[in-house]
TIRO-2110 file (N, C-alpha, C; in Angstrom, 1 decimal):
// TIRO-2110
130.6, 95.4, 95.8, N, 1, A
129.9, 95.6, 94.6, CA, 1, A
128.5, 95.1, 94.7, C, 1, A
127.2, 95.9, 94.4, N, 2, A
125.9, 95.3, 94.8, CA, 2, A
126.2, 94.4, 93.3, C, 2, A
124.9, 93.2, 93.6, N, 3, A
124.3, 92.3, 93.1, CA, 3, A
123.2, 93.1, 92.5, C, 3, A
122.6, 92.1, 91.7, N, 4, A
121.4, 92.7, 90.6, CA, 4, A
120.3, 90.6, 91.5, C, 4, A
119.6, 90.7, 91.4, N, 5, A
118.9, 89.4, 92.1, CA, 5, A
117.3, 89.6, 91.5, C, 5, A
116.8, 88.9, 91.4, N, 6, A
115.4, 88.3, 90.8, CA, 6, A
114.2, 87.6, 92.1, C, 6, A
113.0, 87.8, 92.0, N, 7, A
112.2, 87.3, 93.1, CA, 7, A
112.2, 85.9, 92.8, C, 7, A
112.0, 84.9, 94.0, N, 8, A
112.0, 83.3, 93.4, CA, 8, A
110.1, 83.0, 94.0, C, 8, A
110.1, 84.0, 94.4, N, 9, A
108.3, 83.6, 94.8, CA, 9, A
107.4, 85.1, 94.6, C, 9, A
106.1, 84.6, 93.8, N, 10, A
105.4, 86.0, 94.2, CA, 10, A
104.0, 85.6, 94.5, C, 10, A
103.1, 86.6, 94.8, N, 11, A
101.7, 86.2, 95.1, CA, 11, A
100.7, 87.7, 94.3, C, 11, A
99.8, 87.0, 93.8, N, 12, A
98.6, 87.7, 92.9, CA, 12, A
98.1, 88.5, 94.3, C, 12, A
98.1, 89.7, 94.1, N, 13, A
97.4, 90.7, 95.3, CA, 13, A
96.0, 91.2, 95.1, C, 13, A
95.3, 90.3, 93.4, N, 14, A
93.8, 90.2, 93.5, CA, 14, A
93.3, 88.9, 93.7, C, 14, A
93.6, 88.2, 93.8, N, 15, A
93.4, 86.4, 93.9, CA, 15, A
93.9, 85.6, 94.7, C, 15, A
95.5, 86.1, 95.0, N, 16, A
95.6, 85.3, 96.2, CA, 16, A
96.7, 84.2, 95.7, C, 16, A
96.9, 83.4, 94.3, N, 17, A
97.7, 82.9, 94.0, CA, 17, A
99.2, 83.3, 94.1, C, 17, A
99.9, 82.3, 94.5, N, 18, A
100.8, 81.9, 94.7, CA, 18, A
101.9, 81.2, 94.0, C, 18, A
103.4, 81.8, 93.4, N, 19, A
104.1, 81.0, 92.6, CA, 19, A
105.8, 80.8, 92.8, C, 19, A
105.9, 80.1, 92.6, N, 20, A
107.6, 79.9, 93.0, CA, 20, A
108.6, 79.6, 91.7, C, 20, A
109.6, 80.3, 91.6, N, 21, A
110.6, 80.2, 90.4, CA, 21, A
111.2, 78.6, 90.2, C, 21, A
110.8, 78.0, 89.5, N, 22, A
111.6, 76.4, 89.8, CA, 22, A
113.2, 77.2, 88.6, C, 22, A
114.3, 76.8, 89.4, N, 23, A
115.5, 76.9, 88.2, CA, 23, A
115.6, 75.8, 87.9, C, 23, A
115.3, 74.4, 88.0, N, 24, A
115.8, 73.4, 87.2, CA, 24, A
115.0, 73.7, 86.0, C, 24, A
113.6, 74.2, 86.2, N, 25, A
112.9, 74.4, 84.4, CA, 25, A
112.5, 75.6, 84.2, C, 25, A
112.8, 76.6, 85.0, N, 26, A
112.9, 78.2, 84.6, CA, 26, A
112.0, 78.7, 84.5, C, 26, A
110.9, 78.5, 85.4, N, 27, A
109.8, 78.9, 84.8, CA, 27, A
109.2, 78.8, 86.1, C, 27, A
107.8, 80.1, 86.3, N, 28, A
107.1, 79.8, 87.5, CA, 28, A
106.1, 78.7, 87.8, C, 28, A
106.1, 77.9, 88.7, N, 29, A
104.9, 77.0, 89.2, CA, 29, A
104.1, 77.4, 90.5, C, 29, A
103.1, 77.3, 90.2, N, 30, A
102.1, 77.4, 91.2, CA, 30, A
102.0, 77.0, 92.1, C, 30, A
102.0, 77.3, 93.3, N, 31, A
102.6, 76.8, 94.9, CA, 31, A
101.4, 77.0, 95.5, C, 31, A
100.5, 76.1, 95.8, N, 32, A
99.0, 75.8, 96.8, CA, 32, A
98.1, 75.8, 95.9, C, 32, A
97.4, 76.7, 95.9, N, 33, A
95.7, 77.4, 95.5, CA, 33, A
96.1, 77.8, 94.3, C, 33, A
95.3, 77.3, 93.2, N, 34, A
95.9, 78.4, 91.7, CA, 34, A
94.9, 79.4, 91.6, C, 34, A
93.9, 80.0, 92.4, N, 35, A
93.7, 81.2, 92.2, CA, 35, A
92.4, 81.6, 91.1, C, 35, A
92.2, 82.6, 90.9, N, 36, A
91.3, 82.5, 90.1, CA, 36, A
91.3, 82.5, 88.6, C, 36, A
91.5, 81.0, 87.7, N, 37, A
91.6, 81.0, 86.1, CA, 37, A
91.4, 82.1, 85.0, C, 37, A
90.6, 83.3, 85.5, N, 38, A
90.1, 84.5, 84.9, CA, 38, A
91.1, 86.5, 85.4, C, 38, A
91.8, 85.5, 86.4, N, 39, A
92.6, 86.8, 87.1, CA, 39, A
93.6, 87.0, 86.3, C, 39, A
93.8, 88.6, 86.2, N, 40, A
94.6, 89.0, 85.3, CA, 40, A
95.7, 89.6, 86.6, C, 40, A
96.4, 88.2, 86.6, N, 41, A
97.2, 88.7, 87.9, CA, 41, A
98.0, 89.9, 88.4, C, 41, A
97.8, 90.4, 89.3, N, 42, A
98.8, 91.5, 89.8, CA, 42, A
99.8, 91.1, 90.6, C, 42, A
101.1, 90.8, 90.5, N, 43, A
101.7, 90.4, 91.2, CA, 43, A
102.8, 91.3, 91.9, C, 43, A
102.5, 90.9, 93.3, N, 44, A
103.5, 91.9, 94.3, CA, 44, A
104.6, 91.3, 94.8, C, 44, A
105.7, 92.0, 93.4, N, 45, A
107.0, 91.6, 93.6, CA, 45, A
107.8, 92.8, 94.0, C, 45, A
107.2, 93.4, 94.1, N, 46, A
108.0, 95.2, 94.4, CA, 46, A
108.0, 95.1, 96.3, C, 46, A
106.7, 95.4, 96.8, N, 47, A
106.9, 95.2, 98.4, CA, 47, A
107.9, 95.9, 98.7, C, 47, A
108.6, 94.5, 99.7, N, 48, A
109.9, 94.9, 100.3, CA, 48, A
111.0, 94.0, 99.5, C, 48, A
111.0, 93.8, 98.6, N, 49, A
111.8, 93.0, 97.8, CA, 49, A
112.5, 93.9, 96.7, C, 49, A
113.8, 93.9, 97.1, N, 50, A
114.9, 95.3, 96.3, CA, 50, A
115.6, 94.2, 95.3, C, 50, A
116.0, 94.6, 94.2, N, 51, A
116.7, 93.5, 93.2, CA, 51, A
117.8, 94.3, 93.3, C, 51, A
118.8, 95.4, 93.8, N, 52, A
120.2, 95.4, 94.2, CA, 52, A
120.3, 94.8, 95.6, C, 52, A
121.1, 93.8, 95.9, N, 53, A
121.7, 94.1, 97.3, CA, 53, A
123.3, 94.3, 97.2, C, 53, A
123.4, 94.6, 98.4, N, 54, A
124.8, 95.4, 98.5, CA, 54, A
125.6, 94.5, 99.3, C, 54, A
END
């Protein structure tokens, strides 16, 4: 039976920022460099990252 799965990290592909899923508080945190305050981030969570696995 595939799984259905969620990214636990992504990165802004105009800025550069960086975020990781914390599950104790559900919510993304910012992992290094926060990027640029004004970027309307694009984040590349598609890639090579499939949300069925089998």
């Amino acid at each position: 039976m595939a799984q259905i799965r969620a990214p636990s990290e992504r990165t802004c592909t105009d800025c550069g920022r960086s975020e990781r899923w914390d599950r104790a508080d559900r919510h993304w945190k910012v992992d290094g460099e926060e990027g640029d305050v004004f970027c309307v981030h694009a984040w590349d969570v598609t890639g090579s990252f499939t949300t069925v696995e089998k």
